[in-house]
N, C-alpha and C positions, 0 to 999 in steps of 0.2 A: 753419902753415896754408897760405901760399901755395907749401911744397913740395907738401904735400898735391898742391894742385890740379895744380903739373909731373906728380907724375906720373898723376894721371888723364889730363890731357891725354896723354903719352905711353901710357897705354893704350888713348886714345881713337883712336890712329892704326893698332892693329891689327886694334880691337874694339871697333866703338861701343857695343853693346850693354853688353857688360860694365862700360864705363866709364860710361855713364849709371846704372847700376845702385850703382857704387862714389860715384858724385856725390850720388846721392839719400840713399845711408844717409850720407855724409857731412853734408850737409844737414841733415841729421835730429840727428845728434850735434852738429854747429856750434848751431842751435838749442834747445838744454838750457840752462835755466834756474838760475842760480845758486841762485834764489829764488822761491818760490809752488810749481805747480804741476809735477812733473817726469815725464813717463811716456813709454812708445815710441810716437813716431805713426808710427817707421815700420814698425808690425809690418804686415804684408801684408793685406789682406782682399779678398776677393772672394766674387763669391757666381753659384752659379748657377741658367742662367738655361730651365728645364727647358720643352719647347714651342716655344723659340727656333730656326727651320729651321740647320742646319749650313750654313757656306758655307767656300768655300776664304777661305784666311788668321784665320778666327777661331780662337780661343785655346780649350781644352778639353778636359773630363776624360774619361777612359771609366768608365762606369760599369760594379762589379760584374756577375756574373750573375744573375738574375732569382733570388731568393732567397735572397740571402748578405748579409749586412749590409757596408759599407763599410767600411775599413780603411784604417790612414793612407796606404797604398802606393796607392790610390784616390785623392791629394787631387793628385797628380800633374799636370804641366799640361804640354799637347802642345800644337803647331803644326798647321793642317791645311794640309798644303803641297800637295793635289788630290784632286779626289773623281771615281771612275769607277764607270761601270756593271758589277755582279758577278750576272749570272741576273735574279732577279726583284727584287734590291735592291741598294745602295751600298756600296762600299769606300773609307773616307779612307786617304790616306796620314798619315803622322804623323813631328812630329819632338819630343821633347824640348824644352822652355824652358831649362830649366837645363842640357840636356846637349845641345850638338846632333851628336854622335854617336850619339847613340840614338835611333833609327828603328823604327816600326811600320807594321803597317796593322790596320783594325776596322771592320767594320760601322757605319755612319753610325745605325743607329737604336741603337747602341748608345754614342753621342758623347751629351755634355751641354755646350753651352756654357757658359762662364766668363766673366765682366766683373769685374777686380780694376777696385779705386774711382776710380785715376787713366786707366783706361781711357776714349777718347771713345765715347758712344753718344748716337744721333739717335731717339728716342721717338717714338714714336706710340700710339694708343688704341684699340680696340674696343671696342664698347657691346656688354653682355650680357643688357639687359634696362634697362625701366625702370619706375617705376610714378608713375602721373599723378594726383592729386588737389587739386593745387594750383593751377588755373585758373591764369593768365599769373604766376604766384609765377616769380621763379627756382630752377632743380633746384639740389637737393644733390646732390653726385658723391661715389659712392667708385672708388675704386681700387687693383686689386688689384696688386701691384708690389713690387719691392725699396724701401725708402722710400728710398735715397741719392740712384736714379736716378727716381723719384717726384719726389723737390724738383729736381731737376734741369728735366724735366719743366715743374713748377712756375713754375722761374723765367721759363722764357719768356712765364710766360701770366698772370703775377701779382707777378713784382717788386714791393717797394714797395710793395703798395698793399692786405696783410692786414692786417685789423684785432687781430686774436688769436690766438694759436698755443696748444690745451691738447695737453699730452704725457703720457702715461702709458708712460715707457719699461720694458725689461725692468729689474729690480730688483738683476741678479747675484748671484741666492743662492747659485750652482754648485750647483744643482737643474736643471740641462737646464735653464733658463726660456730663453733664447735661445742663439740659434748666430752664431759668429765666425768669417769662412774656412771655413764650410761645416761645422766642427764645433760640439756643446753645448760650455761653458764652465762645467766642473767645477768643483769646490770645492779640489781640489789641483793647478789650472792654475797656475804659479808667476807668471803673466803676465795672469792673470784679471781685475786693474785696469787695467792699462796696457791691455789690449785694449778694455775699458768704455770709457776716457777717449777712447780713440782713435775708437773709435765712434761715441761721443756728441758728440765736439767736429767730427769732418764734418761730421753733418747739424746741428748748432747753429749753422756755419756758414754753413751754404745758408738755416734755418731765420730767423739776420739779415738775408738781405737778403732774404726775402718781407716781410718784418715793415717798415710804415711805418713810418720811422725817425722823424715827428714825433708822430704818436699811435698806439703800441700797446703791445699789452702778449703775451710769456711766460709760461706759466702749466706747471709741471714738476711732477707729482709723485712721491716717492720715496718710500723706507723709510731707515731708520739706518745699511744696509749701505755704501749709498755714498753717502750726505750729505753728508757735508764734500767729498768730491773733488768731488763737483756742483758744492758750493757756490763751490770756487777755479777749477772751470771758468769757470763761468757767470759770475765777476767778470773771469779772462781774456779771455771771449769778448765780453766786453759791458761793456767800459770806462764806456761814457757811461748805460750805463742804473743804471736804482736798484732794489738789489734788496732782497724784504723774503720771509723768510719763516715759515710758519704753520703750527702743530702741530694737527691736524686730529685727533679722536679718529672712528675706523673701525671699532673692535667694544667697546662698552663693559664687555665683561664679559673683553677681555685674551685673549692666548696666551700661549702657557709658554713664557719662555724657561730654557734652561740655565743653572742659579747666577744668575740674573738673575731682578730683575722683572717682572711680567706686561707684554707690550706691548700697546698699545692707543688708541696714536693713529701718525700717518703724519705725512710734511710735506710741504705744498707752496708752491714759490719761485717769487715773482711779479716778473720780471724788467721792469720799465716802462720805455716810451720816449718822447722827448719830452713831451706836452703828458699822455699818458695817468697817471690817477689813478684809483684805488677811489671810485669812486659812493656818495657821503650817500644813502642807499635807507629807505625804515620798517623796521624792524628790532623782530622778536619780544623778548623777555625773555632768551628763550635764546641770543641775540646775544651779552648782556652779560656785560663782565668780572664776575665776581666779587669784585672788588675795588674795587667803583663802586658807592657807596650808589645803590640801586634801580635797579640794572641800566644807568645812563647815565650818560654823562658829565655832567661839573659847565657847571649850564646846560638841559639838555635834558630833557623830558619825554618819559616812555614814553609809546608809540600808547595812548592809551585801548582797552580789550577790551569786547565787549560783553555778556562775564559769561554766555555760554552755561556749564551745570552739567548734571549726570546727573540724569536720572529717577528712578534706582532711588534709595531713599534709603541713607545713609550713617552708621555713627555709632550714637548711641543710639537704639533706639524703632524700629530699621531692622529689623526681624523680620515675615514674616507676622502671629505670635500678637499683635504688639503693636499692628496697624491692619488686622482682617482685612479690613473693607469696602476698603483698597487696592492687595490684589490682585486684580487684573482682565487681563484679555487684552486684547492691543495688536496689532492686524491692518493689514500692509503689503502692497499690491503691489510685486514684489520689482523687475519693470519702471522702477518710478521712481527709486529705490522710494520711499513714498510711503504716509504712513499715512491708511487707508481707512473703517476701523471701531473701532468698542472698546467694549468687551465690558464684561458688567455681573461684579458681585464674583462670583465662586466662591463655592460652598459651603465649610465648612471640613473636609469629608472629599473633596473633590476637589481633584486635585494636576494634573491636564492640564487645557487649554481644549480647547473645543470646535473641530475646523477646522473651516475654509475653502478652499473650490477655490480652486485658484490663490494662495491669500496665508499670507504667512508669520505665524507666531504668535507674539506673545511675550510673556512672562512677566516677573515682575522675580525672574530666579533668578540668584544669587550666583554667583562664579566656584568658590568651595567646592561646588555646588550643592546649595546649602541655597537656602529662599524666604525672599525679601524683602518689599518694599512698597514702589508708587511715592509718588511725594512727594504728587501730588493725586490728588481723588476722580478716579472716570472720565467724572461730568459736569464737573470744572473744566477738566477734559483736553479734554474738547472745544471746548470754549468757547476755552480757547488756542489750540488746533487753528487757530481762525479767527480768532484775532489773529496767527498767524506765529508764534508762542511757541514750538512745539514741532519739533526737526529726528529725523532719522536720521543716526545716525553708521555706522561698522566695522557688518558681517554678523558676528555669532557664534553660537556652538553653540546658544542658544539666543535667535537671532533677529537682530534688533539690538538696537544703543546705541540708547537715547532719550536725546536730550539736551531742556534747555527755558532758559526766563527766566524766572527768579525775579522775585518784583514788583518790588524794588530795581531789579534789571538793566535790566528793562525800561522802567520809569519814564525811564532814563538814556538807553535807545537812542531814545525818541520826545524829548529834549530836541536843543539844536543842537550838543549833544557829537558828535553821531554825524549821516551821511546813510543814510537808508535806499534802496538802490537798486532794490531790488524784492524779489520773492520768489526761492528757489529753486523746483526739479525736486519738492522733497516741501512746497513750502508755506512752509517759515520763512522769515522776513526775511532779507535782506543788508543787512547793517549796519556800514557804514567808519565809524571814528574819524578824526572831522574833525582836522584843524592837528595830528596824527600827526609828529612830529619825526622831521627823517633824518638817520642818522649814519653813522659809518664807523665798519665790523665791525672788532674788535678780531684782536690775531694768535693767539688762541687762541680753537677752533671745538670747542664739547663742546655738537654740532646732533644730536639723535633721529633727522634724515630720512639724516642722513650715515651710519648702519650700513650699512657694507657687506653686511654676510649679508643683513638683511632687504631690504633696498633696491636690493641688488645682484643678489646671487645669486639670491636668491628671487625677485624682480622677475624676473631672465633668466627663471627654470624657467617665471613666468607665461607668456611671450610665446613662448618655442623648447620646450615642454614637455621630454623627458629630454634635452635636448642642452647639452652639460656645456663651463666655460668656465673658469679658473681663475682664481680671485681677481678678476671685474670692481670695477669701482668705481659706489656709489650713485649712481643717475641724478642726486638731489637734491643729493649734494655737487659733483659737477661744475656743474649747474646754477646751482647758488650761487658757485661760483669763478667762472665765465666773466660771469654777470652782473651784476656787479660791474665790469665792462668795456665792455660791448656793451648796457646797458640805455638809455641813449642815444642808440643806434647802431643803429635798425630794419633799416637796410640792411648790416651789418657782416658780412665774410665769415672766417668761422674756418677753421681746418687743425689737423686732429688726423691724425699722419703717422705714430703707433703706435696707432691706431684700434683694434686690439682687438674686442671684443665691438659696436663702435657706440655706446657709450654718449655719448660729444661729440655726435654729429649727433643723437642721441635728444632730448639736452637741449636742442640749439640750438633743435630744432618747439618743444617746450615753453614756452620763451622768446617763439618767434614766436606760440603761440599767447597766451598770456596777454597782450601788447600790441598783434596785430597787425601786426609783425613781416614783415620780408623778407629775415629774414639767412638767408647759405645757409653750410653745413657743409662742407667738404670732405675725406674720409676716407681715408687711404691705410693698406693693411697687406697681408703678402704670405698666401701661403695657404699656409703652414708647417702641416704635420700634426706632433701631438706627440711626443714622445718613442716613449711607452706604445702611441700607436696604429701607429707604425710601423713595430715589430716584427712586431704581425700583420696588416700587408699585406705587407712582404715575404715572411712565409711564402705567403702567395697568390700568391706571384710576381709582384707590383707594384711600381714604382717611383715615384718624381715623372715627372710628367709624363705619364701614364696618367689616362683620367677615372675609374677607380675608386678611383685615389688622391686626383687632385686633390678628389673631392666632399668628402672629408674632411679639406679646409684650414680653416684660420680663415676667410678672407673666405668661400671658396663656403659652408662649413657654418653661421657664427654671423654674422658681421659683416652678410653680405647679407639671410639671413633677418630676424635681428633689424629692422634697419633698415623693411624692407620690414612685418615683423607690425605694427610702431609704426604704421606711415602707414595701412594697413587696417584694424588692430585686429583683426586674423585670425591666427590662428598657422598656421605652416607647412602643420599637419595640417586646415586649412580651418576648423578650430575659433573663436569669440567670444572672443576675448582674455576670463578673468574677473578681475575685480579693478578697482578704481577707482583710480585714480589720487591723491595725498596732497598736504596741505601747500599750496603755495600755489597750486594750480589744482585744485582737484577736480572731477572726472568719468570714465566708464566709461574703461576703455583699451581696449574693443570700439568706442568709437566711434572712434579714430585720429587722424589729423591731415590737415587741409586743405594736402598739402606735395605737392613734386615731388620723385622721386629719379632720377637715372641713373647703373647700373654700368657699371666699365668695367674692361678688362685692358690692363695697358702689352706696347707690344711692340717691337720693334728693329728698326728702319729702315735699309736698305742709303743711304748718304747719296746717291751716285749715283743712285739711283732718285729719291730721293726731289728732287733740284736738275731731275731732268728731269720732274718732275708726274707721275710714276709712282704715287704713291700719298697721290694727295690725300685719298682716303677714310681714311688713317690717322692724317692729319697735322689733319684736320678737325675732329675733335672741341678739339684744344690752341686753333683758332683761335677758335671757338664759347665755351670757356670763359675765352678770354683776352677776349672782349665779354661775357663776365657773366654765362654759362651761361644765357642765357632765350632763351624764345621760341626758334624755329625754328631748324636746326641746319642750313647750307648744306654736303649733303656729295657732291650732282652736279654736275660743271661742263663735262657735255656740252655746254650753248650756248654757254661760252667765260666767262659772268659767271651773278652770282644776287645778290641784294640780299636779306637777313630781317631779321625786328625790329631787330637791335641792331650788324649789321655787314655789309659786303659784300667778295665777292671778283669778281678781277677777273683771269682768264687770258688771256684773248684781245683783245689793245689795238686791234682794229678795231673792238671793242665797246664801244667807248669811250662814246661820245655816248648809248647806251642804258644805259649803268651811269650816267653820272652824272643821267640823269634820275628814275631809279628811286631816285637815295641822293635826290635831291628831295624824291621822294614819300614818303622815311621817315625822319620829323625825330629820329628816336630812336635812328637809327646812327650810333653813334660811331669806328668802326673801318673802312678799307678797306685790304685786303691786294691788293695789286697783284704779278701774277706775272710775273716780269722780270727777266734778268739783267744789260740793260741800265740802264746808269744815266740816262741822258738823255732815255729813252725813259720811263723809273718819276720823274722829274722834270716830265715833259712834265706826267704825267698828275695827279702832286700839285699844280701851279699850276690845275688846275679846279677840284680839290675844294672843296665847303663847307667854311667857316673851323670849324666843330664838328665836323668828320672828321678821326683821327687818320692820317694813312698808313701803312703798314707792308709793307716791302720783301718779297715771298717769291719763292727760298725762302732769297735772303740772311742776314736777321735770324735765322732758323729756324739754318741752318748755324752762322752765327758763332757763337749762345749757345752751344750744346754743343761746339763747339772749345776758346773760350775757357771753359769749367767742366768740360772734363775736366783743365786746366792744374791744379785744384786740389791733386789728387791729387799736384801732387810738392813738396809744404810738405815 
């Protein structure tokens, strides 16, 4: 070994470069594992960064010609050693990385910059929209971005202090599902795990230290493809935490595997830290192990139910011919919906009811459609009408479900087994099961709301009508992992940093709505166009980084929409979201959520500009979200200071005695970023502050993090 390093050293006195380069893959080889986990961290990745303006000294590819698909001789990385004026547009010069013999020149609009992982880069934000429904709530943020340099990002503005991290990474089926160094990652990539591991264990490692190291929790889900190497990451990566994981069923009716059995559950690993533990929550039936007389542990009583049953009858004697007097028509406004009238017996040579403007009609006809008969006459029916007896369930082909209470049931809900809370929207009772036991969900989840297709997929088509998303995952399964973490925790800020479709920030409102809740979401994924679609833009002669390309990324096309129809309850095309909502909140998803969103697109900051208050408006938003993303966002500092809800800044130290009067008058600011590159002078001004104001050095602090976190990159 320590020849080794003589002679690096001695290549180091010809050729720094080279030698830094022979140090790192050494590095990389010295670091191999006799035992656990072994794979190459030092295969290369970078990624680029398409929209990023070209400047002299950045690192970069040329892109093909407007039509031709890339090719490996494409992934090539050049120097731009100066850029001049050529007519009406730019010319780089160019050198070679690996050859520096080799010299060009090209068209700067024909440059795409490149950031390999251990490269330093200084971030910033542009908001591209937001949407406001959430009175003083604090916003959830997404963000479109590479996610390495996303947590990167991150850490300046949230170290330490996320409550919950859900991840839905790419799967590597070598089906194109994600790209490594700027290529899909095949099925016969000989390197296709080693590249995963290397992947996944960067941002696992950034993704540690967002994560409160004394209460939170990791939440990963996977498929079987690469299970176990997660699972020896994830114990490498996270010595101190406890991990447990859970076999989730996602499509209950199975896909085909080859020579194998039907699959038809997933898993996912809840990596815990510190104090964090799975929530004793009331827990349905369908909680329980199967191997636990009556569905609970020894000890524990199930939630009492309050025995709601179906209208239509069931069984013997369930025939029209056998109770003609109880078939009758059943009239709902579909508004509440909300049953309004009902209708006397049919004759027995009439097979339709009579309509009604405006309401819907319904009959007791079989899913066979054959006719049935409901349980009561149509005068007992109303008479329960007006006890709360009777609800609406699902719309179907012919109408809705009616559901009701039988007398037994009902007897039960008006004793001190149950609270009645009121009525709903069509009139039935609410009725909780008093001294309801809480338990903790076992590791095996075989949940109805957890189908992916129905809950998933079909859910997207509700909200993004034809706009196609592959494989999300059910709103209600996520929903149910994370809260299991954060139901305690109204204020708890999540990070889903393969964000996908939105469905984490979907679920977090969901959460906030059923409690009252003020956790915010925060989304990160880049705006990759797939495979499929990318063929036929480049026949259009489009590229990345083109807006008729970009519309059709993930973030612009699904992630932002989706997010956005959630909080309206409008789909894209201006349309009433239809469909209700399941499970444990029900109501319209036309009606939306009371929640705050704001987009944003990360971008690349000259560091220079940025130490000289060149582009505070960039750097503005990290500071706003590093005070808690609420309230008012400070992003002018023409009078030198500004003070808002939750943080103030402070560039101009003549200003002094009027910033600290204004953090006075807002006892709810916790942050003041003082701009200064003096130290004695950014000292002066921290012995004024109130003792509840954090100080925060800019554009110091700012600089040093991404200095020392692009160090990481040479593990």
């Amino acid at each position: 070994m320590s020849r080794l390093n003589d002679l690096i050293r001695q290549v180091g006195l010809t050729d720094e470069a080279l030698a830094a380069d022979l140090h790192r893959e050494f590095a990389a080889l010295a670091d191999r594992r006799s035992f656990g986990l072994n794979f190459e961290r030092h295969v290369p990745e970078a990624v680029e960064l398409p929209g990023r303006p070209v400047r002299r000294g950045d690192k970069i590819r040329v892109l093909p010609a407007r039509g031709q698909t890339p090719t490996k001789d494409d992934d090539k990385l050049w120097r731009v050693t100066k850029i001049e004026r050529a007519g009406a547009g730019r010319v780089a010069a160019l050198v070679a990385l690996t050859d520096g013999d080799d010299i060009c020149t090209a068209s700067v609009d024909d440059l795409v910059v490149v950031a390999e992982f251990r490269d330093p880069i200084y971030p910033g934000l542009v908001s591209t929209g937001t949407v406001e429904r959430g009175g003083d709530k604090p916003f959830h943020t997404v963000i479109n971005a590479e996610n390495y340099h996303a947590l990167q990002a991150l850490l300046y503005t949230h170290r330490g202090k996320v409550d919950c991290i859900y991840i839905d990474p790419p799967y590597n089926t070598g089906a194109k599902d994600w790209k490594y160094n700027n290529d899909y990652v095949e099925s016969d990539d000989l390197y296709r795990h080693s590249k995963w591991l290397a992947f996944m264990e960067r941002r696992l490692l950034l993704a540690k230290e967002l994560l409160n190291p004394d209460d939170s929790v990791l939440i990963v889900s996977i498929d079987i493809r690469e299970l176990n190497r997660l699972g020896l990451l994830l114990q490498q990566s996270f010595p101190e935490g406890r991990i447990q994981i859970v076999s989730t069923v996602i499509n209950p009716k199975g896909v085909s595997v080859v020579a194998g059995f039907r699959r038809s559950d997933e898993y996912v690993f809840f990596v815990s830290l510190g104090r964090a533990a799975p929530a004793r929550l009331p827990l349905g039936s369908e909680w329980s192990s199967s191997a636990v007389s009556a569905g609970v542990a020894s000890g524990e009583s199930a939630p009492p139910d309050a025995g709601w049953t179906s209208m239509m009858r069931r069984g013997s004697n369930s025939a029209r011919v056998d109770r003609p007097a109880m078939f009758y028509p059943i009239y709902a406004d579909p508004s509440g919906p909300r049953i309004v009238e009902v209708g006397e017996s049919l004759p027995s040579t009439a097979h339709e009811a009579p309509e009604r403007p405006d309401l819907v009609t319904i009959l007791p006809i079989r899913k066979n459609g054959s006719e049935g008969r409901w349980q009561v006459s149509s005068t007992e029916l109303v008479s329960r009408l007006e006890q709360g007896r009777v609800r609406l369930g699902r719309r179907t082909a012919y109408g809705y479900v009616v559901n009701y209470l039988p007398d037994g049931a009902y007897a039960a809900v008006l004793t001190d087994q149950f609270e009645i809370q009121g009525r709903d929207k069509d009139g039935s009772l609410i009725a909780v099961g008093r001294g309801a036991s809480e338990r903790v969900a076992p590791t095996q989840w075989r949940i109805a709301s957890h189908n992916a297709s129905e809950f998933g997929s079909t859910l997207l088509s509700d909200l993004l009508g034809n706009r196609k998303f592959p494989f999300p995952k059910s709103l209600y399964a996520v929903e149910d992992a994370i809260r299991f973490f954060v139901a305690d925790k109204p204020d708890a800020t999540i990070i889903d940093f393969f964000a996908g479709s939105g469905t984490t920030a979907h679920a977090v409102m969901r959460l906030n709505k059923q409690d009252g809740g003020r956790r915010r979401c925060m989304s990160v994924t880049n705006n990759e166009v797939s495979a499929d679609e990318q063929k036929g833009l480049r026949q259009q002669g489009l590229r990345p980084g083109d807006a008729d390309w970009e519309r059709h990324g993930i973030c612009d096309y699904i992630t932002k929409p989706r997010i956005e129809a959630a909080i309206k309850g409008i789909t894209p095309d201006g349309e009433p979201i239809k469909g209700d909502y399941k499970f444990t909140d029900e109501f319209p998803m036309a009606d939306g959520f009371k929640e705050n969103v704001e987009f944003f697109t990360l971008t690349y900051e000259a560091p220079l500009r940025v130490a000289s208050h060149r582009d505070f408006e960039r750097i503005a938003p990290l500071l706003w979200l590093r005070a808690g993303s609420m309230g008012r966002r400070i992003d002018d500092m023409r009078d030198g200071w500004d003070v808002a809800d939750a943080y103030g800044v402070l560039a101009d130290l003549d200003q002094v005695d009027k910033f600290l009067a204004a953090l006075d008058d807002h006892p709810d600011a916790r942050l003041a970023f003082v701009v200064t590159d003096e130290g004695r002078l950014f000292e002066a001004v921290v012995r004024d502050l109130p003792a509840h104001v954090e100080p925060v050095r800019l554009y110091e602090s700012y600089l040093r993090n991404f200095e020392i976190e692009s160090g990481r990159g040479l593990r």
